[in-house]
C-alpha positions as CSV (number, residue, x, y, z in Angstrom):
1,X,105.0,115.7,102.6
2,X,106.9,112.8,100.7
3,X,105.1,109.7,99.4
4,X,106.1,106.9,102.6
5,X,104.3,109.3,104.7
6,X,101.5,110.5,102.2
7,X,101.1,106.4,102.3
8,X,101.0,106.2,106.0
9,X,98.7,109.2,106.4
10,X,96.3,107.5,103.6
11,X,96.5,103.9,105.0
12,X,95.9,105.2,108.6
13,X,92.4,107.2,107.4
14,X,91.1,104.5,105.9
15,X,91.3,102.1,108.8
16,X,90.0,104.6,110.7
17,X,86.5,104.9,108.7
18,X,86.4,101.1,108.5
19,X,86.9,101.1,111.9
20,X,83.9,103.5,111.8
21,X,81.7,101.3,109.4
22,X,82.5,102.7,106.0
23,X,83.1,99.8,103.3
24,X,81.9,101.2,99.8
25,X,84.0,104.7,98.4
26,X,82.6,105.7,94.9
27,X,85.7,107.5,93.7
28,X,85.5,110.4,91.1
29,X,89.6,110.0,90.2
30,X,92.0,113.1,89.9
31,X,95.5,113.8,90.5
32,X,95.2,115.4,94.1
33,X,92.6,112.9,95.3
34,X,95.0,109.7,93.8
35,X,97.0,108.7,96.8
36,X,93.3,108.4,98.7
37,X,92.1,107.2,96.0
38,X,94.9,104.2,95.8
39,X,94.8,103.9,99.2
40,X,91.1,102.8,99.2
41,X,91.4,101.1,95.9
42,X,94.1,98.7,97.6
43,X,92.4,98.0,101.1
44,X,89.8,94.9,101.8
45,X,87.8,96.9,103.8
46,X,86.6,99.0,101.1
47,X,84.8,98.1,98.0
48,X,85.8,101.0,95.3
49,X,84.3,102.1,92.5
50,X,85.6,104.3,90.0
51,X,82.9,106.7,88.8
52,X,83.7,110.0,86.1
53,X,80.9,112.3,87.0
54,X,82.0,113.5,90.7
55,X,77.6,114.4,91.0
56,X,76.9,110.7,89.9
57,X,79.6,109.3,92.2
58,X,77.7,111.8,94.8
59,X,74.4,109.5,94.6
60,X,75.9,106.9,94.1
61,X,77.6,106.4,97.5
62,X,74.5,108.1,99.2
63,X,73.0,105.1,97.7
64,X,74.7,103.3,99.3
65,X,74.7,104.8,102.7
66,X,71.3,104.0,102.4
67,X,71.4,100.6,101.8
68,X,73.9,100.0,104.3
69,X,73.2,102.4,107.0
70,X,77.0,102.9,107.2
71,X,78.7,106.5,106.6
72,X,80.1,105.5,103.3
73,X,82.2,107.6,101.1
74,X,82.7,109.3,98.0
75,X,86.2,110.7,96.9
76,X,86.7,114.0,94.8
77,X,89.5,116.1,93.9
78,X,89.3,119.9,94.6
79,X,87.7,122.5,93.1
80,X,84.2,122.2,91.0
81,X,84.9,118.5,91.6
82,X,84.0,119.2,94.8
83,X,81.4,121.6,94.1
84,X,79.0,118.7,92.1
85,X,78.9,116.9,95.4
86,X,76.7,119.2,97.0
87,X,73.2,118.1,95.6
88,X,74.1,114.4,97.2
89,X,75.6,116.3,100.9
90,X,72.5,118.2,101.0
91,X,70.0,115.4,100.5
92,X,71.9,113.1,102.4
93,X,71.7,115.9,105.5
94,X,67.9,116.4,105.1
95,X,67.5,112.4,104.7
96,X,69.6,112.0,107.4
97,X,71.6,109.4,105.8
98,X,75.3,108.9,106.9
99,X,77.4,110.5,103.9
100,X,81.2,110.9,104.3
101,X,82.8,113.5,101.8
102,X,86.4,113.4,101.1
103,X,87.7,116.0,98.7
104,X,91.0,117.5,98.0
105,X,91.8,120.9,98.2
106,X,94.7,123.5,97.3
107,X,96.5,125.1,99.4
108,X,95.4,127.8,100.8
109,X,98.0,130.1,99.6
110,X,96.6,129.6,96.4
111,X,93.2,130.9,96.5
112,X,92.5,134.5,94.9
113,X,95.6,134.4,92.7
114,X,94.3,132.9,89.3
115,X,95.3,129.4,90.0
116,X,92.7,127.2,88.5
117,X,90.4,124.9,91.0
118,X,91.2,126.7,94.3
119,X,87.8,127.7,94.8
120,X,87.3,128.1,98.7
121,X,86.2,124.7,100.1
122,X,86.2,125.7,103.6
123,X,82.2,125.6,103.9
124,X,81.4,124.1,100.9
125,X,78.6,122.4,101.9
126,X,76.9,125.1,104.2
127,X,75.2,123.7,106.8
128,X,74.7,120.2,105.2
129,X,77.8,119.0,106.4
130,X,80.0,118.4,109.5
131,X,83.5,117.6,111.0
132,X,84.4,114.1,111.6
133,X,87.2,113.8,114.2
134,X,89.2,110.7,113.3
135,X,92.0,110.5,116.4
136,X,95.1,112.5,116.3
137,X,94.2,115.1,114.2
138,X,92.7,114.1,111.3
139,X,89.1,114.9,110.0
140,X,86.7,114.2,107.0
141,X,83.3,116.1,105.9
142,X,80.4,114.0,107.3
């Protein structure tokens, strides 16, 4: 993918969660979650927040799901990354609180080969989270 239509694809995802209601993304930055990241960093729909710990930024955007009522989101890059979301997925499910997850990933190709951070992502979250379908083929961890 080159970078006008990694910008396209990026832009396009987050109108379609505004659409949705999303307006705060606490962002835990790293290189394969950057172009989202700049994407929501740069739109006034969103209120971003840069946050280190990927579990803080977690609870943080769960916090404010709650005090909004809006899916809001929280941005990760792959691997572990994603892995310290899963205390916030988890209580937002049994809260049920509106929680949108976006993480990067490897690719697939990757996994089992000694690569570092390809840990399986697939069901990362178990149970706890679910498939948004955002039009023509996109989707995002709710």
């Amino acid at each position: 993918m080159d970078h006008l239509d990694q910008a396209t694809g990026t832009a396009t995802l987050c109108q379609r969660l505004a659409q949705r209601g999303s307006s705060f993304a606490a962002i835990s930055p790293g290189s394969r979650s950057a172009p989202l990241a700049l994407a929501l960093a740069s739109n006034p729909s969103f209120h971003s927040v840069s946050v280190i710990d990927e579990r803080m930024a977690g609870f943080i955007a769960l916090g404010a799901s709650k005090h909004s009522g809006a899916p809001e989101l929280v941005v990760t890059t792959s691997g572990t990354a994603a892995a310290n979301l899963a205390p916030a997925v988890h209580e937002a499910h049994e809260a049920r609180v509106p929680l949108i997850a976006l993480t990067a990933d490897r690719p697939p190709e990757l996994r089992h080969v000694g690569e570092g951070q390809t840990i399986d992502q697939v069901r990362l979250f178990g149970s706890a989270a679910h498939y948004l379908e955002l039009d023509h083929g996109g989707t995002a961890a709710e």
